[in-house]
C-alpha positions in Angstrom: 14.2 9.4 3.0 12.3 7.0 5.0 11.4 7.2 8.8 9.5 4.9 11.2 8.9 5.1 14.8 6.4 4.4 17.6 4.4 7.8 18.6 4.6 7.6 22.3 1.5 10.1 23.0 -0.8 7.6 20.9 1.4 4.6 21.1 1.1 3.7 17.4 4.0 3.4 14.8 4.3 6.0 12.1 6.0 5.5 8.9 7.0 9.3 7.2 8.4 9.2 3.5 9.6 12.8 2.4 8.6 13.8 -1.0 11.5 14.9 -3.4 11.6 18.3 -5.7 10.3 17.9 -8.6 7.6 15.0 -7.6 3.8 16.0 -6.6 1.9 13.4 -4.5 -1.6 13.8 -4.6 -4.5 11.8 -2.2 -7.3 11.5 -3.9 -9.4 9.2 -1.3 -7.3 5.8 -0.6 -5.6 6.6 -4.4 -2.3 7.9 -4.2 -1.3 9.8 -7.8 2.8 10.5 -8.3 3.6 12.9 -11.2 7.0 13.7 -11.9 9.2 14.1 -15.4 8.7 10.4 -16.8 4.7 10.2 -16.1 2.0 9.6 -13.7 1.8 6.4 -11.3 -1.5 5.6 -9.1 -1.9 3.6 -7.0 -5.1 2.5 -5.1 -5.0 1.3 -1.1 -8.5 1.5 -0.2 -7.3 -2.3 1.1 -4.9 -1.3 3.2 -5.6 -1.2 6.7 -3.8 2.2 7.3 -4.5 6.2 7.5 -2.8 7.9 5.2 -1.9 11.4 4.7 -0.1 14.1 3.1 1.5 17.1 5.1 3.6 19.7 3.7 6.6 17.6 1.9 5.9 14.3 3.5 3.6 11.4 3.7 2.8 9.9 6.3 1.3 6.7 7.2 -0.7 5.7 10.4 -1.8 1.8 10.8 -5.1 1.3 12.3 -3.4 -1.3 15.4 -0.1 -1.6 17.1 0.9 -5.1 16.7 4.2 -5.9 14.8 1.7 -7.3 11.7 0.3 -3.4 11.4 3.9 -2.2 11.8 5.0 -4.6 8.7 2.1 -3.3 6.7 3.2 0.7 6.9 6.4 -0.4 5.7 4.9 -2.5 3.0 3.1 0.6 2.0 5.7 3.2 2.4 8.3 0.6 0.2 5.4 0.8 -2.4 5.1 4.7 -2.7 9.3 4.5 -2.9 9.0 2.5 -6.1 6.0 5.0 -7.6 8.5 8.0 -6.8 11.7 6.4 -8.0 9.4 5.2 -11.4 8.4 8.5 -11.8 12.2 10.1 -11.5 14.2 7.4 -13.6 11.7 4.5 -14.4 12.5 1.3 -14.6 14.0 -1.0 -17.5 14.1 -4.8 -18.1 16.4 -6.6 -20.6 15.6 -9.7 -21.6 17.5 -12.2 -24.6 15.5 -14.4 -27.0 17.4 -17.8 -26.5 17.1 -20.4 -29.3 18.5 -23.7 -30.7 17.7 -24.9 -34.0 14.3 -22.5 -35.1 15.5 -18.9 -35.0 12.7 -17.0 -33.4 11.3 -13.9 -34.3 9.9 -11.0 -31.9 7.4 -8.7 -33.1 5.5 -5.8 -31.0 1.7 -5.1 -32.3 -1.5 -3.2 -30.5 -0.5 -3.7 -27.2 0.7 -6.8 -27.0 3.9 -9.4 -28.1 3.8 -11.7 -31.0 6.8 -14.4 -30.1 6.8 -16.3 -33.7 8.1 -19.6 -34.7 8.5 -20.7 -31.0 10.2 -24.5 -32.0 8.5 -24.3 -35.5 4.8 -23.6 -34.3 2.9 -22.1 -37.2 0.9 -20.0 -34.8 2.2 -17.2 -33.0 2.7 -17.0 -29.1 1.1 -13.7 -27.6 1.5 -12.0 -24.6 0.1 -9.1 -23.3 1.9 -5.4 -22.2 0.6 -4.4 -19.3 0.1 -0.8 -18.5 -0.4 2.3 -21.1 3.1 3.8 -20.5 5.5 0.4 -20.5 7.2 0.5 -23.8 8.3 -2.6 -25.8 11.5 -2.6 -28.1 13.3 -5.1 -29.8 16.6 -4.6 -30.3 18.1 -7.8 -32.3 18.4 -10.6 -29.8 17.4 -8.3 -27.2 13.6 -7.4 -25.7 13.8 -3.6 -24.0 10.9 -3.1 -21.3 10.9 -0.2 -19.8 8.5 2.2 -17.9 7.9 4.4 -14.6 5.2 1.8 -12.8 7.4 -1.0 -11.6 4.8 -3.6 -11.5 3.6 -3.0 -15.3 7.2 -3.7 -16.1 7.6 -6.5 -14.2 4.3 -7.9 -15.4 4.6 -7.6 -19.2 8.4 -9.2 -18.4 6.7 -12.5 -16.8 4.0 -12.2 -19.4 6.6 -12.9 -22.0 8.9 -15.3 -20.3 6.1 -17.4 -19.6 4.6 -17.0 -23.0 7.5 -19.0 -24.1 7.3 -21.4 -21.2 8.7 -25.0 -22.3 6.2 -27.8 -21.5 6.9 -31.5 -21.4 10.2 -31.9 -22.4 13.4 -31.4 -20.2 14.1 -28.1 -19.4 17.6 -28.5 -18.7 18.0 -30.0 -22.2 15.3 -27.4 -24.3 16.6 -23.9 -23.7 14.9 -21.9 -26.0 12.6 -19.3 -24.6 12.7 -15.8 -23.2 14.4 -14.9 -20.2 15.1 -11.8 -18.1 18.8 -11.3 -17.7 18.6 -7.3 -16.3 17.0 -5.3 -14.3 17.2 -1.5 -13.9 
């Protein structure tokens, strides 16, 4: 549970996230490390223009001015370490179909990275590139599984693919084929 509110002995804001069982936050520096059952997330903020500490079973984050901008940044931050907890408790998972017309494509996951074959009959293979050492890449028939606990490796290898198989001067409207997310979990 999340808390802000304006700290009226030093008149600054303070945003407090509580820490949930099972979860260990760690501060190493500006580098924030989550572990819980599904892996480890870090995170580094050494650009964030913020104190940040750990007490007991919270975290709490102190922006270096008072102005609404440095109020908006604590919640930007404290929205960030949500994701790395929530990652770390249930992960997150991205389905996304393989759409085609007339040349069936074919998905294959190699070393790292995604092999999107026969693409509107190219010989060569499109290849995009999975972000992150825990984000896992299945295909399931028709369907493309990526799933993992750091939201933004997910999210990345997802656009990575979509965009792999962007279509480029022709009528998108008319040439469907591609890769596209359809869920997000």
């Amino acid at each position: 549970m999340e808390e802000c509110w304006l700290d009226t002995s030093t008149n600054e804001y303070v945003s407090t996230l509580e820490i949930p069982e099972g979860i260990s936050v760690t501060l190493e520096g500006r580098t924030i490390l989550v572990q819980g059952k599904l892996g480890t997330v870090k995170k580094d903020f050494t650009k964030l223009p913020a104190f940040l500490r750990i007490e007991e079973n919270t975290i709490k984050i102190h922006p270096y001015g008072t102005r609404r901008k440095d109020f908006a940044i604590s919640k930007t931050a404290t929205s960030i370490i949500t994701n790395m907890i929530k990652g770390v408790q249930n992960g997150y998972k991205y389905k996304m179909k393989v759409v085609f017309a007339h040349f069936p494509i074919t998905v294959k996951v190699k070393d790292g990275r995604v092999y999107v074959e026969n693409f509107f009959g190219e010989r060569k293979a499109r290849i995009s590139k999975i972000v992150g050492e825990a984000t896992k890449v299945a295909v399931e028939g028709d369907d493309i599984v990526i799933s993992g606990p750091h939201l933004e490796d997910v999210s990345q290898t997802a656009a990575n693919i979509e965009l792999s198989t962007r279509v480029k001067n022709k009528d998108q409207r008319v040439f469907l084929d591609g890769i596209y997310v359809y869920s997000r979990e």
